[in-house]
C-alpha positions as CSV (number, residue, x, y, z in Angstrom):
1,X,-6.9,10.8,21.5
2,X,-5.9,13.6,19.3
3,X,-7.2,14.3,15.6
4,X,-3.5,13.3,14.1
5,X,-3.8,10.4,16.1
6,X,-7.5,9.5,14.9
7,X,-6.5,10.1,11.3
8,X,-3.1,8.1,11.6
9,X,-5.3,5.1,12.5
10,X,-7.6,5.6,9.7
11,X,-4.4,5.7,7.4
12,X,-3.2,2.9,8.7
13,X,-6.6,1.2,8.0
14,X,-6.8,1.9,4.6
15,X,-3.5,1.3,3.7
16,X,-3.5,-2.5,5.1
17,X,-7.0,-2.3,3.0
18,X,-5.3,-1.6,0.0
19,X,-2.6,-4.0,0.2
20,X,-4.4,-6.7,1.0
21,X,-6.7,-6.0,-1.9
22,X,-3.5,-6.2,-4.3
23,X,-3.5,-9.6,-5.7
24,X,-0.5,-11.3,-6.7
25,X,0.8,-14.8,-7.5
26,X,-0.1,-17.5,-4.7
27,X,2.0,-20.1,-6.2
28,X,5.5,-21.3,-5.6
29,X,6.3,-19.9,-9.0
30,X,5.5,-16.9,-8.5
31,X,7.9,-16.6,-5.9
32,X,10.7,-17.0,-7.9
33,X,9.6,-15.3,-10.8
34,X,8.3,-17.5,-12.7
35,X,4.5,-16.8,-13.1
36,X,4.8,-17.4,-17.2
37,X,3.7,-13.5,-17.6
38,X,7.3,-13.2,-19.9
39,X,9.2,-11.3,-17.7
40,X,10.5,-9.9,-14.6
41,X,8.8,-6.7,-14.6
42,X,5.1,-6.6,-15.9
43,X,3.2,-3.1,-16.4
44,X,0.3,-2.3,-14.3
45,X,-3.2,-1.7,-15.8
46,X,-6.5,-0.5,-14.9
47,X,-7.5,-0.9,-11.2
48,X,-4.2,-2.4,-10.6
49,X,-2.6,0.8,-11.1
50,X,-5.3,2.8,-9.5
51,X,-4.7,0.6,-6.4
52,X,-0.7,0.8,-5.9
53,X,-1.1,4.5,-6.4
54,X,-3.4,4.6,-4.0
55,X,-1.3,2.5,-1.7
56,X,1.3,4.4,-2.4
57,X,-0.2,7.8,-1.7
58,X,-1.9,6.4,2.1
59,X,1.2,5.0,3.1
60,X,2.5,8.9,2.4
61,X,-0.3,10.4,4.4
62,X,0.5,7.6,7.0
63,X,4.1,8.7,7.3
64,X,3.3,12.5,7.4
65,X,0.9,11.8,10.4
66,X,3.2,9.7,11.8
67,X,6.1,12.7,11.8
68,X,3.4,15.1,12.6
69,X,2.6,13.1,15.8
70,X,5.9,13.5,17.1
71,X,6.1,17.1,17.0
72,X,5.2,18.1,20.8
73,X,1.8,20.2,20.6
């Protein structure tokens, strides 16, 4: 195994980490939208927001790896 390879699987890690740690509504109402919160879209907060950044910023890294993997050493 190659280092991009090693650090693509720790990407991938984290990111299904980070999802996972996201919670969101587990009831039939919230899959439909109607978890009473007022509204369709709802503002992120605190270590919410600090977590789907995050989420957002390994699943970048992931891809990058992921193209950089493909080029031929």
């Amino acid at each position: 195994m190659n280092t991009i390879t090693v650090l693509q699987l720790i990407a991938g890690v984290v990111t299904i980490v980070l999802i996972l740690l996201q919670q969101r509504s587990s009831g039939a109402g919230g899959l439909f939208g109607g978890g009473g919160s007022g509204g369709f879209y709802q503002r992120r907060r605190g270590i919410e927001r600090t977590l789907f950044m995050a989420t957002i910023g390994s699943v970048a890294i992931f891809t990058l790896l992921s193209i950089a993997n493909l080029i031929p050493n």
